[in-house]
N, C-alpha and C positions, 0 to 999 in steps of 0.2 A: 504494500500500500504506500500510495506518497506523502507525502509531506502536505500538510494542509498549508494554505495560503492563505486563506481567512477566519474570521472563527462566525457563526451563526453565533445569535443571541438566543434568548427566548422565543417560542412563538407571539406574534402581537396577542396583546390580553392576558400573559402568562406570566407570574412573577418569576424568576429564575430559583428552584426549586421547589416551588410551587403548584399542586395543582387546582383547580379552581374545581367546587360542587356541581354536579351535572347540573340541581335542578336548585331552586331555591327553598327551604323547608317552607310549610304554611305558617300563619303569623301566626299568633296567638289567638288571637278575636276570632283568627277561621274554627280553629281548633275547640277554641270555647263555647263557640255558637253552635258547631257539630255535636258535640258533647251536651249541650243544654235541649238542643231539638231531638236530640237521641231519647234521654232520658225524659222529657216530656210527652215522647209518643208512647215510651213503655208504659210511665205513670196512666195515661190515656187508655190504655189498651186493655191494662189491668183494672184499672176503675170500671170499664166500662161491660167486663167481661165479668166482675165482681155485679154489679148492679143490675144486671140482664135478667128475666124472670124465667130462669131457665134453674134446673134440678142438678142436683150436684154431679151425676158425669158428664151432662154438654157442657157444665161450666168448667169441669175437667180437662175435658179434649180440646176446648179451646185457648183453655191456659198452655195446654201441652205442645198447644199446634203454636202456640206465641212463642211458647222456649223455642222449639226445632227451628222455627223461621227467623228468630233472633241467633241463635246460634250458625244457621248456614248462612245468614246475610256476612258474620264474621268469618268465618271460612273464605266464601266467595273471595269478599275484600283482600284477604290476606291471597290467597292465590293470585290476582290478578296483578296486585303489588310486586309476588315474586317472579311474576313473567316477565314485570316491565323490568326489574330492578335485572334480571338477567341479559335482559337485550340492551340496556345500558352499560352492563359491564362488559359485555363481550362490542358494544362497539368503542368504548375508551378501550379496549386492547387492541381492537384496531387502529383506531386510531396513534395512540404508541408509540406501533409499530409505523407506520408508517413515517410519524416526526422520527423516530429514528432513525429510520432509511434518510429522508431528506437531509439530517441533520451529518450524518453521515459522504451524503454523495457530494463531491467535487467537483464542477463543472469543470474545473479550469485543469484537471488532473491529466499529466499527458501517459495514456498507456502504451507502453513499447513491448 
């Protein structure tokens, strides 16, 4: 290999060893208003399936069918999180790769 002749910097945007969050996390206020519209629909749900003039197993089964569909809504989320969070990590590897190739190649390099 030759002798470099200049040196690249960082990429623009990029502190020198540094690398920057793919995405930005949600504020606060998203987070808290999720969490507050969460827990208000469960209070809702339960109240409402509490107050129903229905006999103690349809109030059952519909409590039951609250848990299932509050617990697969968390599943869902969670899977769909970890498809994106894999397609983000495998394209920063590419990505990477490839600033290293550039950072690497020599235009001006003469091969004999």
């Amino acid at each position: 290999m030759g002798v470099r002749t200049h040196a690249r910097g960082p990429a623009p945007g990029h502190a020198a060893g540094m690398t920057s969050p793919l995405q930005k996390p949600p504020t606060t206020a998203f987070v808290a208003q999720a969490a507050l519209a969460f827990g208000i629909a469960l209070v809702a749900m339960v109240y409402g399936i509490i107050m129903l003039p229905l006999g103690t197993w349809e109030r059952g089964y519909l409590a039951l069918g609250l848990v299932f569909l509050t617990s697969s809504t968390f599943t869902l989320a969670k899977c769909v999180r970890d498809r994106q969070d894999i397609t983000q990590v495998t394209t920063r590897v590419d990505q990477a790769r490839l600033d290293k190739l550039l950072s690497e190649h020599d235009p001006f390099e003469v091969k004999m």
